[in-house]
C-alpha positions in Angstrom: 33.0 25.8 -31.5 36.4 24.4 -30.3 35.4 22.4 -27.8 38.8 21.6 -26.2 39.0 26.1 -25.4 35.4 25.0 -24.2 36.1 22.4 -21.4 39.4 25.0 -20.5 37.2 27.9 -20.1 34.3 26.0 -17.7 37.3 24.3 -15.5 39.2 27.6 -15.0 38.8 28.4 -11.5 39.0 31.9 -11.7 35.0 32.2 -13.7 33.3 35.1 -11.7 30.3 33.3 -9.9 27.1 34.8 -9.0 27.0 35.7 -5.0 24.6 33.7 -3.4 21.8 36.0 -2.8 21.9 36.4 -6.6 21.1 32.9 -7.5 18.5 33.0 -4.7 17.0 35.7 -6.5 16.7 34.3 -9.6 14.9 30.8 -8.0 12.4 32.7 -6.6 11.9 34.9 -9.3 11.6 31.9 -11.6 8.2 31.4 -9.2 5.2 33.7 -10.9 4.0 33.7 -7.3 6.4 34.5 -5.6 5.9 36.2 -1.9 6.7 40.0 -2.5 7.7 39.6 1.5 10.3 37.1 1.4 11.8 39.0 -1.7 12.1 41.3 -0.1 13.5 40.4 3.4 16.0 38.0 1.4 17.3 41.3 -0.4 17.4 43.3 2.8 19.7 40.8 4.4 22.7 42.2 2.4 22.4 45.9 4.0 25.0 47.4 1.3 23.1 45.8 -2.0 20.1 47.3 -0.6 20.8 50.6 0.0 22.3 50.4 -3.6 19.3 49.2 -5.3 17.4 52.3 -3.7 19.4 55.1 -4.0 19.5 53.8 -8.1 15.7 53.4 -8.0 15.4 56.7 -6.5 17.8 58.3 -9.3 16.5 60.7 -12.1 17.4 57.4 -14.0 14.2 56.4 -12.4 12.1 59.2 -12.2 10.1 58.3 -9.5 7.9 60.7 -8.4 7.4 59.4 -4.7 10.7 58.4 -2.7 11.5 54.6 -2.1 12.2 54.2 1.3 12.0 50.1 1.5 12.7 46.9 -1.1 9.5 45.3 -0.1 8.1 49.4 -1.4 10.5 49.2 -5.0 9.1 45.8 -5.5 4.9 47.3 -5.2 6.3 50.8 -6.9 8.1 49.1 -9.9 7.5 45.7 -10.2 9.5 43.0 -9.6 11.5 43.4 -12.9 13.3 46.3 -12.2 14.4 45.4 -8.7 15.1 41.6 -9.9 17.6 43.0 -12.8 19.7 45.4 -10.3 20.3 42.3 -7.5 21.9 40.6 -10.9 23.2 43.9 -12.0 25.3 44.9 -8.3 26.3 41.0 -8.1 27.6 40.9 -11.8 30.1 43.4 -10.6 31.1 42.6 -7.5 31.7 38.9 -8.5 34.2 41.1 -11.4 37.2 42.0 -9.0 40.1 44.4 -11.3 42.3 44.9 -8.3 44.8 41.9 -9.1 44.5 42.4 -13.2 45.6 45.6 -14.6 46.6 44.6 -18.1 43.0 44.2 -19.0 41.1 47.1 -20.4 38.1 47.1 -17.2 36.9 51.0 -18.2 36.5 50.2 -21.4 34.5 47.5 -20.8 32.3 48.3 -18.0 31.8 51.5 -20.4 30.4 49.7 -23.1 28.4 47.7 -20.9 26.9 49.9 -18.4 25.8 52.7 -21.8 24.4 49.9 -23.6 22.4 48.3 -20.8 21.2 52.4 -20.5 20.7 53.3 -23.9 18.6 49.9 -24.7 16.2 50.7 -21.5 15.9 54.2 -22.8 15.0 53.0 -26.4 13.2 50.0 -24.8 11.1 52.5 -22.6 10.3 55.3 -25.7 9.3 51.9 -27.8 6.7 50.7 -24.6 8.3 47.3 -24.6 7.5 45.0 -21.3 11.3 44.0 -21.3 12.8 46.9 -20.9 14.7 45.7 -17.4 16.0 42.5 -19.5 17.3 44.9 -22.1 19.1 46.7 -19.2 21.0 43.6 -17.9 21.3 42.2 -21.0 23.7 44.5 -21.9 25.3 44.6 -18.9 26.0 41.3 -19.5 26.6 41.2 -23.4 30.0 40.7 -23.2 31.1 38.8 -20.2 32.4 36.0 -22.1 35.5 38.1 -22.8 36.5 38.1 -19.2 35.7 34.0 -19.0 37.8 34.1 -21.6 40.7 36.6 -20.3 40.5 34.5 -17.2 41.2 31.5 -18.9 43.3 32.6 -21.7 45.3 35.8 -20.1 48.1 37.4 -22.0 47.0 35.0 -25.1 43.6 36.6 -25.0 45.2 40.5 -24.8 47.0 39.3 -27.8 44.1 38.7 -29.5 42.0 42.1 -28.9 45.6 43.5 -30.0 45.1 42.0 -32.9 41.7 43.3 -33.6 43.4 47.0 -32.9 41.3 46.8 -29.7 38.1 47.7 -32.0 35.2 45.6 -30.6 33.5 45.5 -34.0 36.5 43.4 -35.4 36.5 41.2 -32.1 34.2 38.3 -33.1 36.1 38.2 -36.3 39.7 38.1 -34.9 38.3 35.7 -32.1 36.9 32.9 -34.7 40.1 33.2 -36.6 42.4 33.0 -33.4 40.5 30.5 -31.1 37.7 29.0 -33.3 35.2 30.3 -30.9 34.0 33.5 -30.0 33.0 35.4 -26.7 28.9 35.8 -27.1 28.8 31.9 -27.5 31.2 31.7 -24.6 29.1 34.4 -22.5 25.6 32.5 -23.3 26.8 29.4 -21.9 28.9 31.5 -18.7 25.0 32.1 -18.2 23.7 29.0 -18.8 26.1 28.1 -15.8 24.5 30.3 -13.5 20.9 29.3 -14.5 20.1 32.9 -15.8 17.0 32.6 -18.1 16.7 32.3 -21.4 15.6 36.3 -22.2 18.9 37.4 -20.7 21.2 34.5 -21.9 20.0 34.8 -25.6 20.6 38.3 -26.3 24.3 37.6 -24.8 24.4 35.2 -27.9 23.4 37.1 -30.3 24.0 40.4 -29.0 26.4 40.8 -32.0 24.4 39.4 -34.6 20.5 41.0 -33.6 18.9 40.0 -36.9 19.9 36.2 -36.2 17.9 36.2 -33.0 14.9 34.1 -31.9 12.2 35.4 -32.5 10.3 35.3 -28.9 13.8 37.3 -28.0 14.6 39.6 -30.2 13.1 42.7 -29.4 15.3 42.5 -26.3 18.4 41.9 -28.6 17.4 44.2 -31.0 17.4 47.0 -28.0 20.7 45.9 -26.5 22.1 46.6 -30.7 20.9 49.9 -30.6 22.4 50.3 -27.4 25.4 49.6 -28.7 25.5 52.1 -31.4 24.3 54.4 -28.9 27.6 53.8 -26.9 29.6 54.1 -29.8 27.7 57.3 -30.5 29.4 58.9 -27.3 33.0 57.2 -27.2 34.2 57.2 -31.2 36.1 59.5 -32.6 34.1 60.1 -35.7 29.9 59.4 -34.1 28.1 60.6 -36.8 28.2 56.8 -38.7 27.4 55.5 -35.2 24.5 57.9 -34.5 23.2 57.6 -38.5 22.9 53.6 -37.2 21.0 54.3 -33.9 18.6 56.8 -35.6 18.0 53.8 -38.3 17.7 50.8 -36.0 15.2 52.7 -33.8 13.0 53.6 -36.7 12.9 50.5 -38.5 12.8 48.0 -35.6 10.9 49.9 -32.9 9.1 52.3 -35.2 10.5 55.2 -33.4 10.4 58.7 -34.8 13.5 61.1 -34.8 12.1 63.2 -32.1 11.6 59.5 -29.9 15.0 58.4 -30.7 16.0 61.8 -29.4 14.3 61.7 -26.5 15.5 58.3 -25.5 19.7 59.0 -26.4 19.5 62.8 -24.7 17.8 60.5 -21.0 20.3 57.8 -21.8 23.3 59.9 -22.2 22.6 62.1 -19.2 22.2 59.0 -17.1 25.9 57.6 -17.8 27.8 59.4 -15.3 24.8 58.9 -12.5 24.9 55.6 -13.1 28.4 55.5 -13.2 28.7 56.6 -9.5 25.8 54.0 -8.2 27.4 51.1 -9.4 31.2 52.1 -8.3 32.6 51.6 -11.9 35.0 53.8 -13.7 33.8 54.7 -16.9 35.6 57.5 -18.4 34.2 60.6 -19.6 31.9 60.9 -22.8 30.4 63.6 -24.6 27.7 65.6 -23.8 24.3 64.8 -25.1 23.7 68.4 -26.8 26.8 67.9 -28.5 26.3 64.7 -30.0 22.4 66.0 -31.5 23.8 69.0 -32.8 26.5 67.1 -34.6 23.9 64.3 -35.9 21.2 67.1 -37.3 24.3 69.0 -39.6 25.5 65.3 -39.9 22.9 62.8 -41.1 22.4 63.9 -44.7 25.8 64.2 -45.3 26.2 60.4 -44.5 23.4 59.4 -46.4 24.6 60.8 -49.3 28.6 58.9 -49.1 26.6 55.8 -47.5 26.9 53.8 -51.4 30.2 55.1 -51.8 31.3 53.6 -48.5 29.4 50.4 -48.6 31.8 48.2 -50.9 34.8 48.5 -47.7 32.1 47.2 -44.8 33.7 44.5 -42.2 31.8 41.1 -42.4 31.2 41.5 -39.1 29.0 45.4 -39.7 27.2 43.2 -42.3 26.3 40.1 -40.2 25.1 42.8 -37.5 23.0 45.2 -40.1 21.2 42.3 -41.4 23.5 41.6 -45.2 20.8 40.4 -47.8 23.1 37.6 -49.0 24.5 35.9 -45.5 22.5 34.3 -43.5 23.4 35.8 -39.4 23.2 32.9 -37.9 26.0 30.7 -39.6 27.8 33.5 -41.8 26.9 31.5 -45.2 25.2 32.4 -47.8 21.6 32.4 -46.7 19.0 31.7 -50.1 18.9 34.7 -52.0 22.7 34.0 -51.9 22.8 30.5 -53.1 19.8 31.5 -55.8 22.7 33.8 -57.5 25.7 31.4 -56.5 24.1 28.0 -58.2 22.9 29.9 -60.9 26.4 31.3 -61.9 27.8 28.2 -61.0 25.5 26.1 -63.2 26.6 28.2 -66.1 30.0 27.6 -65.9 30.0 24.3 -65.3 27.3 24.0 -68.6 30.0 26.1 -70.4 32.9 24.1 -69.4 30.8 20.9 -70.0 31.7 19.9 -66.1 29.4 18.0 -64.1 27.8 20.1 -61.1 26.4 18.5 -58.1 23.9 20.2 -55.1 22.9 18.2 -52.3 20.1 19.3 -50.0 20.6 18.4 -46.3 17.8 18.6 -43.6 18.4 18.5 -39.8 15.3 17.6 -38.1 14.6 17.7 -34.8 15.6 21.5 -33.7 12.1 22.2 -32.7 12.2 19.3 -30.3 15.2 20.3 -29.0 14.5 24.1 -28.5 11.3 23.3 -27.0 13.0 20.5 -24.7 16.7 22.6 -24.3 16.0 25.9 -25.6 17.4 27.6 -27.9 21.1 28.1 -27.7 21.1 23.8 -27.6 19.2 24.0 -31.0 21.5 26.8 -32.2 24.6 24.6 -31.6 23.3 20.9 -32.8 23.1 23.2 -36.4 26.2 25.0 -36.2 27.7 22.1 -35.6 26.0 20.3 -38.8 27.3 23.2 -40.6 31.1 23.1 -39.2 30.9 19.1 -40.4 29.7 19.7 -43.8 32.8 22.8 -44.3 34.8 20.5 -42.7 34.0 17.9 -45.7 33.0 19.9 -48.6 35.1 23.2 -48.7 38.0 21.5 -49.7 36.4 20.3 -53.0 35.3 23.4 -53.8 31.9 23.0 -52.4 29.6 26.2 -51.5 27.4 25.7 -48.6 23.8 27.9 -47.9 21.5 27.8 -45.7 18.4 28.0 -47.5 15.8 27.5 -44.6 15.4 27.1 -40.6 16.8 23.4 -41.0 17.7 23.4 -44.3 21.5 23.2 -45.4 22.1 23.3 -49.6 25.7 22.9 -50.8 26.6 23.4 -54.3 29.7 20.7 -55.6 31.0 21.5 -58.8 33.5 19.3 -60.9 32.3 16.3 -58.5 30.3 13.1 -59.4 27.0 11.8 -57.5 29.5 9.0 -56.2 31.9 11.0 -55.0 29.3 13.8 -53.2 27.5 10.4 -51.9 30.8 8.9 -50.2 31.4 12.8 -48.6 28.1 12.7 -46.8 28.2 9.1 -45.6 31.3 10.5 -43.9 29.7 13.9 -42.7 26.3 11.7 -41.5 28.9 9.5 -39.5 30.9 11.8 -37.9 27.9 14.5 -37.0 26.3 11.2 -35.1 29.2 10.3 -33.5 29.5 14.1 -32.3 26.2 14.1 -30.6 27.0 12.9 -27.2 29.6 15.7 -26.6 26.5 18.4 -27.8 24.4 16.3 -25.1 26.6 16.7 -22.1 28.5 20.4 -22.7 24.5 22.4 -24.1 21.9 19.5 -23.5 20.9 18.0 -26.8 18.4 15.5 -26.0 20.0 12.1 -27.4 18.1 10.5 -30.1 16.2 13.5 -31.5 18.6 15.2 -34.2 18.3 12.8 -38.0 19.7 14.4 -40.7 18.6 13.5 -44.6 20.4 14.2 -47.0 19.1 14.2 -51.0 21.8 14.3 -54.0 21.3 15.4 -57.3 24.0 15.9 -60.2 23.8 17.1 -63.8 26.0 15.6 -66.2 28.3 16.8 -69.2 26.8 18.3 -72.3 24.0 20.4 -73.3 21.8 17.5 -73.4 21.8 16.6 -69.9 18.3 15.9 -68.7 19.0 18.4 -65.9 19.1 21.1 -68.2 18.2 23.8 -65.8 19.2 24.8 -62.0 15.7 25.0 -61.3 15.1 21.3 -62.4 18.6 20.4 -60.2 17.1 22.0 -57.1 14.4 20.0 -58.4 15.7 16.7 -58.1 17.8 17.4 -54.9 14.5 17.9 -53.4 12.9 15.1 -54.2 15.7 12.9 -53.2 16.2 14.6 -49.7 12.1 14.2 -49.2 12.8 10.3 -50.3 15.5 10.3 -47.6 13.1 11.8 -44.9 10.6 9.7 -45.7 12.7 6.3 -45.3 13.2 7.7 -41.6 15.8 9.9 -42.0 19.9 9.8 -41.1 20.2 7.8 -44.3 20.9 9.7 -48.1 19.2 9.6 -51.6 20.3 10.2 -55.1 18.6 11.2 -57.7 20.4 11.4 -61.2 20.0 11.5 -64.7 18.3 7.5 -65.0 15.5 9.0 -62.5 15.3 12.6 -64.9 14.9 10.6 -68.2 
């Protein structure tokens, strides 16, 4: 991440900030025994979010079928959940003022946020899941590292949605490309900020790439995806790929069946508008929900028939989010089914072209520590970060890098000696270390925890090489990089032809 956008975007004064009833809320909903009572009388002394809170728990949204007269009454009728994600949800957009900026686009993206927050509780609801509130503010939330980042940024930030033809799929892309950073990592740590926890600030993280997610989180990211498909469903031109998505996503991740997945868009699509109105955002207009089934029934085969023929002209960015067998979500490199079929091409050639090939096998130990200690997002960044170093070191050689497990990096040299690949990751070891106290104050990376082994192997020219095989190079790169852990780790270990013979 470019951490000098990152220090400009958490000193800009103009971040929305949580009211303070909010961040009450969410310390005393951080207590499992909290008093029902003084949740309830803290709520009731702002008069206006209260009265909004129960005329949107008495909505057909809702469907309650006794009337909610008091807050301390929502909280025994639906739980705490419900009532605990609308205080967030009213104070997430009243701390969003749009009177003083009209260049940014505020209808689209309260659209976008207030369908997906309803169409992941509707699918969240048909699927029986327990989070089904968090899925609702998580995607209210999903994207409010674009206005962090329109805050800080202004016109330079328009500029770049402009160039991304104001298409939200292409965003993340254009944003990486532009800014070397991108607005769920921005958004996630906007949340972090405000002490949100970690079941709403996750799927703001990877609310773009579901299949990358934690695991204890990702059925609430998974919901807030389909959500977005859903919302796509009712604003694109051409739905039917959108819908084809939704129908997909809900039966292979939630199990749903047509008719469920029906249910839930049809109660989701007729909510928008209500919805609309209770929380005093501008939305637009979208299609009706009888429309939209109609055109998905005539529709669906159709698509599944061109879906082959379409597949080749995908954007990166549909792949990382539809789960791509090769790429790994996370990082965007080759995950190990990928490097399987890029070391043994590459082995080939450089066997063919009598070239020596090189693959050293990096481990970064210590993530578990720090997810249990940080959470997740800190563990998520001390990688990336190991990742950016070795690009940063290896590209420019020609080197291919993987990830080929949780913790496990693999990069593929070829045309480079064990010497040369050696001196490289001394100076990727160094200058990861050295980085470590900036991951330690911006996402709280526990000091001392991350060590990093790395293991080198190398074939060498000519069909007699005792490395005659990438399976016995993958081989050797093992064994060196357990020899490296087991001296301690943060130091490096070859092993080369001498040790093969």
């Amino acid at each position: 991440m470019n951490t000098e956008l990152l220090e400009e975007v958490l000193a800009c004064p103009n971040l929305p900030s949580l009211p303070a009833i909010a961040v009450r809320v969410i310390e005393m909903t951080s207590d499992t025994n909290v008093s029902l009572d003084e949740l309830a009388q803290l709520i009731q002394t702002d008069q206006a979010m209260s009265a909004r809170i129960l005329r949107t728990v008495n909505s057909s949204f809702y469907g309650l079928r006794e009337r909610c007269t008091t807050i301390r009454k929502a909280l025994v009728m639906l739980g705490l959940s419900p009532v605990k994600s609308l205080v967030l949800g009213f104070s997430l957009v009243n701390c969003i003022s749009t009177d003083d900026e009209p260049n940014f686009d505020y209808v689209g993206y309260w659209r976008r946020g207030l369908y997906t927050a309803a169409a992941a509780k509707s699918v969240a609801d048909a699927a029986r899941l327990a989070e089904a509130d968090e899925c609702f503010l998580s995607g209210l939330l999903q994207d409010i590292g674009m206005i962090a980042l329109y805050r800080t940024l202004g016109d330079k930030y328009l500029w770049v949605i402009q160039q991304a033809d104001n298409d939200h799929r292409k965003l993340v892309k254009q944003e990486l490309v532009t800014l070397e950073a991108q607005h769920p990592d921005i958004g996630a740590l906007l949340a972090q900020r405000w002490r949100l926890p970690d079941e709403l600030t996750v799927p703001i993280k990877y609310h773009e790439r579901p299949t990358a997610a934690p695991n204890e989180h990702h059925r609430i990211v998974r919901a807030v995806a389909i959500g977005n498909y859903a919302h796509d469903a009712v604003t694109d031109d051409e739905p039917a790929p959108a819908l084809k998505k939704y129908y997909d996503r809900c039966e292979q991740w939630f199990g749903l069946t047509k008719s469920q997945a029906d249910e839930a868009f049809t109660r989701f699509a007729e909510s928008t508008e209500e919805l609309s109105d209770l929380f005093n955002l501008d939305t637009g207009t979208c299609r009706r929900p009888d429309e939209l089934l109609e055109m998905a029934d005539s529709n669906l085969i159709k698509l599944a028939e061109e879906e082959p023929r379409q597949s080749a002209g995908v954007d990166q960015l549909d792949h990382l989010l539809n789960g791509e067998d090769n790429t790994d979500p996370l990082t965007g490199l080759l995950n190990a089914k990928g490097f399987e079929s890029a070391l043994t091409g590459m082995f080939t050639m450089m066997r063919e072209a009598g070239e020596p090939l090189c693959l050293a096998q990096v481990v970064v130990d210590g993530l578990k520590e720090i997810q249990e200690k940080a959470g997740v997002l800190a563990s998520d960044a001390a990688f990336i970060r190991a990742v950016a170093f070795l690009q940063k070191h290896f590209e420019p050689i020609g080197g291919v890098i993987c990830r080929v497990g949780s913790s496990i990096i693999s990069v593929i040299i070829p045309r480079a000696t064990a010497e040369q690949v050696i001196g490289l990751a001394e100076q990727f070891q160094t200058q990861y270390n050295s980085s470590l106290g900036d991951l330690s104050s911006k996402v709280g990376v526990p000091a001392g925890t991350i060590r990093l082994s790395v293991g080198v192997a190398s074939t060498t020219p000519g069909s007699d090489s005792p490395i005659a095989s990438e399976e016995k190079l993958i081989a050797a790169a093992i064994r060196a990089v357990r020899a490296a852990r087991n001296a301690g780790g943060n130091c490096i270990k070859s092993f080369g032809t001498r040790n093969a013979a």
